[in-house]
C-alpha positions in Angstrom: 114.1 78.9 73.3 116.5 81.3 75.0 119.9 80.4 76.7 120.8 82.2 79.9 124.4 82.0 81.2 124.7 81.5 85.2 127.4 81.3 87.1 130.8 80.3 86.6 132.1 77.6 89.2 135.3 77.9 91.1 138.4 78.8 89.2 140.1 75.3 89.1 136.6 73.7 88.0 137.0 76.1 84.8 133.3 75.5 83.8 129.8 77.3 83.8 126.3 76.5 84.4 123.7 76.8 81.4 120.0 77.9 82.1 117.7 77.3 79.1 114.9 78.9 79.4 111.8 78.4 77.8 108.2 80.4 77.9 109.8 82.4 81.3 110.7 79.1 82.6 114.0 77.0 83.0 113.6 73.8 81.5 117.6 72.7 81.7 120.5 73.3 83.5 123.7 72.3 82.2 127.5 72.3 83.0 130.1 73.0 80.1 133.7 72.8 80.0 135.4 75.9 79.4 137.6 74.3 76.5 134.1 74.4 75.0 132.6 77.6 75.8 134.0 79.5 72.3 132.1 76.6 70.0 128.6 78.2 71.6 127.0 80.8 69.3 126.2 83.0 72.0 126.6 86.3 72.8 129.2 88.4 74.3 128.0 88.4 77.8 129.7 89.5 81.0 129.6 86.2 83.4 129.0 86.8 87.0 130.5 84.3 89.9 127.7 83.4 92.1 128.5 81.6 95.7 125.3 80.7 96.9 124.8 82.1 101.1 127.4 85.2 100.1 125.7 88.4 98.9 127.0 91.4 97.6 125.6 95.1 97.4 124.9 94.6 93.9 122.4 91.5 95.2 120.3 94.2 96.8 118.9 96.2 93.5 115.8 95.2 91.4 115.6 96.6 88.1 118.3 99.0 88.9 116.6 100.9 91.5 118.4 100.5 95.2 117.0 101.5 98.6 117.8 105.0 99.6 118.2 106.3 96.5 116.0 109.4 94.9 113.2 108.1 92.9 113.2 110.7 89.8 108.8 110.1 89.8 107.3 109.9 86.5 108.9 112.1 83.5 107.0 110.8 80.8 104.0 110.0 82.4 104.2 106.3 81.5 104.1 104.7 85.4 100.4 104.5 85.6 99.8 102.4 88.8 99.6 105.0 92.0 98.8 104.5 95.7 99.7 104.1 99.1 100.5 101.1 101.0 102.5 100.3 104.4 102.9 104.1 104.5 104.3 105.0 101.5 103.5 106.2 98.2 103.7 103.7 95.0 103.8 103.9 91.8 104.3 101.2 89.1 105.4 100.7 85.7 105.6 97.3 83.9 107.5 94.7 85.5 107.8 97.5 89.2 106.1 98.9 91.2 108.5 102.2 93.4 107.1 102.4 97.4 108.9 106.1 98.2 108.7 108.3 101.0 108.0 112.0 101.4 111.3 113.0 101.1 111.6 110.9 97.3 113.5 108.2 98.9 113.2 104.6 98.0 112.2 102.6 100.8 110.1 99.5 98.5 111.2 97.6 95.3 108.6 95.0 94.3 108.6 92.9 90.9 105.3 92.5 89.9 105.8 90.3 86.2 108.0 87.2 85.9 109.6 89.4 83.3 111.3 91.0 85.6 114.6 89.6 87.6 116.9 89.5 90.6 120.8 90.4 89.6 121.0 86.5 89.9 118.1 85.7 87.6 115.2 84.6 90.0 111.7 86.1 89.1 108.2 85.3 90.4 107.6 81.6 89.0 110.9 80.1 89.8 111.0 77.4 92.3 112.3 77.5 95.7 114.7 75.2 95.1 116.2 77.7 92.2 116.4 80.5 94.7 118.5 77.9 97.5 121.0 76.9 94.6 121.8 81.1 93.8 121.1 82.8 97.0 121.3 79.1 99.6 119.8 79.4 103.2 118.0 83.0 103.8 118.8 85.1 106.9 115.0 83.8 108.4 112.0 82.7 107.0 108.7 84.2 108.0 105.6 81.1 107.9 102.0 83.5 107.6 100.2 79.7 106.7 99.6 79.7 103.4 103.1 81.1 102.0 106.6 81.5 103.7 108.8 84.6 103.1 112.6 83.6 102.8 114.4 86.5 103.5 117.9 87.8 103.3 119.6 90.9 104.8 122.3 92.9 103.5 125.3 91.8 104.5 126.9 95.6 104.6 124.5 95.7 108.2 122.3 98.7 106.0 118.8 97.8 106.7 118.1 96.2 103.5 116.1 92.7 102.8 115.5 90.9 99.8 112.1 89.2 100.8 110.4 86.2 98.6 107.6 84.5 98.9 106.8 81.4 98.3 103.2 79.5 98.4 103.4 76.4 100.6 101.0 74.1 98.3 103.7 74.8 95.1 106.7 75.8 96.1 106.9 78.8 93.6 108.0 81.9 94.1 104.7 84.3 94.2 106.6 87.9 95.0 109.9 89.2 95.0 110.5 93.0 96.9 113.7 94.5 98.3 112.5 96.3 101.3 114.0 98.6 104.1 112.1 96.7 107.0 112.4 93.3 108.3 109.1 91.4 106.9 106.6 90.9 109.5 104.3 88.1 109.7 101.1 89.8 109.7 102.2 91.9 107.0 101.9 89.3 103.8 
């Protein structure tokens, strides 16, 4: 059983939201008082403040790596998945797989394990309704039939987009990728 802190609601609310999380999934979420907070036996963690519908920069990073930025390759040899897709070279490692362009430059972030997180805590195998409540209504959502892609762009006007995707018939998220392109419907 592991407890994840979430957001802290306004300033005159004075309380915070507790995701427990168990086997990669959240099974409660609860509100606490502040007055409260110091009997928890939990960690010193640094609390975010989440308002659902306004993103930051720091929304638009997955596992650390941001658009634009020099991808370094592989220095140890340990990324072991290698192609091309959509034009670009990938390589992956664990929970990532790195779409880069000639130049070095990141232009794809894709989580491939539900190991692996947004800043605000949504992974592949969330629900939709979990991705509303921390990011609320996406930019535009792409239907391709079978899944939609709720997408949301940078709100610094950089061509950035935090795509995910989400099968119809569940209502799961399937795929999480920060991308430099709008998604396209033909393209999932």
């Amino acid at each position: 059983n592991d407890t994840k802190i979430g957001q802290k609601l306004s300033k005159k609310d004075n309380g915070f939201l507790v995701f427990t999380i168990y086997r990669n999934k959240i099974v409660t979420i609860n509100m606490i008082d502040a007055q409260v907070w110091s009997r928890f036996m939990v960690p010193d963690v640094s609390l975010h403040a989440y308002i659902p519908g306004i993103l930051t920069a720091d929304d638009f990073k997955l596992c650390g790596y941001r658009l634009g930025k020099t991808f370094t390759g592989n220095p140890n040899q340990s990324w072991t998945e290698k192609g091309k897709f959509d034009g670009f070279d990938f390589i992956g490692y664990n929970n990532v797989v790195i779409g880069y362009d000639d130049s070095h430059q990141i232009r794809r972030v894709m989580l491939t394990r539900s190991t692996a997180v947004t800043p605000r805590g949504v992974t592949m195998g969330d629900s939709k309704y979990l991705l509303l409540y921390l990011y609320g209504e996406p930019t535009r959502i792409v239907d391709d039939g079978k899944s939609e892609i709720m997408e949301y762009a940078a709100p610094n006007k950089e061509p950035q987009y935090l795509a995910f995707t989400i099968g119809k018939s569940d209502g799961f998220i399937s795929g999480v990728e920060l991308r430099d392109t709008p998604v396209k419907k033909s393209e999932k």
